[in-house]
C-alpha positions as CSV (number, residue, x, y, z in Angstrom):
1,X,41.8,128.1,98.1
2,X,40.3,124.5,96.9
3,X,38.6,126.6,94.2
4,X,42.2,128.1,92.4
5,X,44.2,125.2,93.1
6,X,45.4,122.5,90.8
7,X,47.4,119.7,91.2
8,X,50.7,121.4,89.8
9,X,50.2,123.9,92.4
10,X,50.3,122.0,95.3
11,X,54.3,121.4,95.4
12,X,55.1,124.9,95.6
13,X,52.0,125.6,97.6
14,X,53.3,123.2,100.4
15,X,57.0,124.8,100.0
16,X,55.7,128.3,100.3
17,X,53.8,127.6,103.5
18,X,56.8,125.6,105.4
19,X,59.1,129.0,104.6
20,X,57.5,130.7,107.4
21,X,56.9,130.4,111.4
22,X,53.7,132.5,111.3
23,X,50.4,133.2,109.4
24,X,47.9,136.0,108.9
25,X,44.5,136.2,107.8
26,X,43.6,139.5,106.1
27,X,40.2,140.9,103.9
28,X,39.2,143.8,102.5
29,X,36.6,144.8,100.4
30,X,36.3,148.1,97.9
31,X,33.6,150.3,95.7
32,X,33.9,153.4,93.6
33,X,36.7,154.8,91.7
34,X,39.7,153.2,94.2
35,X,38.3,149.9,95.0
36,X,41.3,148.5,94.7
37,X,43.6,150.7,97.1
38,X,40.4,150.7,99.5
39,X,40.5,146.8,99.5
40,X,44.1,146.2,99.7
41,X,44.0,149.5,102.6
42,X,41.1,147.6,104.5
43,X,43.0,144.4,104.1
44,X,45.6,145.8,105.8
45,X,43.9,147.4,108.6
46,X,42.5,143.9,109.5
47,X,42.5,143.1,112.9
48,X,44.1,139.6,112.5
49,X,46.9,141.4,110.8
50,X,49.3,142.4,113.8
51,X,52.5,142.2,112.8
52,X,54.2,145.2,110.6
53,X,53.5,144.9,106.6
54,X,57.2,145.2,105.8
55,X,57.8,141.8,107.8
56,X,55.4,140.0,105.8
57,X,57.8,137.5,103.1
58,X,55.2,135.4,101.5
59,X,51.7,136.3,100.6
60,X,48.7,134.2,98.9
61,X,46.5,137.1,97.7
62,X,42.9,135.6,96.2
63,X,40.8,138.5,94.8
64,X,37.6,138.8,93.1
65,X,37.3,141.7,90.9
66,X,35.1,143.7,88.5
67,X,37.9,144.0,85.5
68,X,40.6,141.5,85.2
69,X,43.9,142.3,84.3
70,X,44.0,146.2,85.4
71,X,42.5,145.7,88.4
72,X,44.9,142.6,89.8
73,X,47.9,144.6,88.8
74,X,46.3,147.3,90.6
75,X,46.2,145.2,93.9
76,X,49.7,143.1,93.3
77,X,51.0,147.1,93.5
78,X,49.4,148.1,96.6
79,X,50.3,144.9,97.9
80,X,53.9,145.3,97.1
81,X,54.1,149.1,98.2
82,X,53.4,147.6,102.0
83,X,55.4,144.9,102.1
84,X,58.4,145.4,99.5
85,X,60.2,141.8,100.3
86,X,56.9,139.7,99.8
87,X,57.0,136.8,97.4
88,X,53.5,136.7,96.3
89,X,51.5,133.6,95.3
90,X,48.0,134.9,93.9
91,X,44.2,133.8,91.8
92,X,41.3,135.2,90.9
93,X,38.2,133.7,92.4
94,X,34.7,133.9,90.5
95,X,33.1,137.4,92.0
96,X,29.0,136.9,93.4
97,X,26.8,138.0,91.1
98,X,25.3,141.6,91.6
99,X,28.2,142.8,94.1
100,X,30.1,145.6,92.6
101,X,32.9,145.1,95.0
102,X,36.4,144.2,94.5
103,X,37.1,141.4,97.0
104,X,40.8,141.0,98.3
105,X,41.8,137.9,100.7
106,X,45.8,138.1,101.7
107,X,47.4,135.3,103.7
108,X,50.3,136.8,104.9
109,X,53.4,135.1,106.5
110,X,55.4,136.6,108.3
C-alpha cells in the first residue's frame, strides 16, 4: 500500500480502516480472455476470506493489470457483484515485467 499512497490519502485511509471490527486479506491472480473475473473469483475463494462477500462494507482493492481503464472497471464490477454494499477504496500498482497476469489484492472489512 506505501507504493499508491500519498499524503492526502492518508486521512480517509485511517477513517476507512477504524469503520470496521474485522479485516481480510484476499489475492487472486488471472490469464486468458477472463483474467479479470478469474482474479477477482480466485480472490474470492481465498482461504483468509471466511466471512460471506455480501458482509464485506469497505474494500481496498490494489490490482495490477495488462490494460488500464477496461480492465479496473472490469474488476470494480466483479467486486461489486459479490459484495453489493462495499465502499471501495482502490490503485493500480506497477505490474512485473514479463507476467501476463492480472494481479488483484482485496482488503476486505467486514
Amino acid at each position: 500500500m506505501a507504493a499508491v499512497l500519498v499524503r492526502g490519502d492518508v486521512v480517509s485511509f485511517r477513517r476507512m480502516l477504524g469503520w470496521v471490527r474485522e479485516w481480510r486479506y484476499e489475492m487472486g491472480a488471472g490469464r486468458e480472455k477472463h483474467r479479470c473475473f478469474v482474479a477477482v473469483e480466485e480472490a474470492y475463494a481465498s482461504p483468509w476470506f471466511t466471512s460471506l462477500p455480501e458482509e464485506v462494507s469497505q474494500a481496498i482493492g490494489l490490482m495490477a493489470v495488462r490494460e488500464t481503464g477496461s480492465e479496473e472497471e472490469e474488476i470494480l464490477h466483479e467486486i461489486r457483484r459479490r459484495s453489493p454494499k462495499t465502499s471501495i477504496a482502490w490503485s493500480t500498482l506497477p505490474r512485473p515485467q514479463g507476467d501476463d497476469r492480472v494481479i488483484v489484492q482485496i482488503l476486505a472489512g467486514i
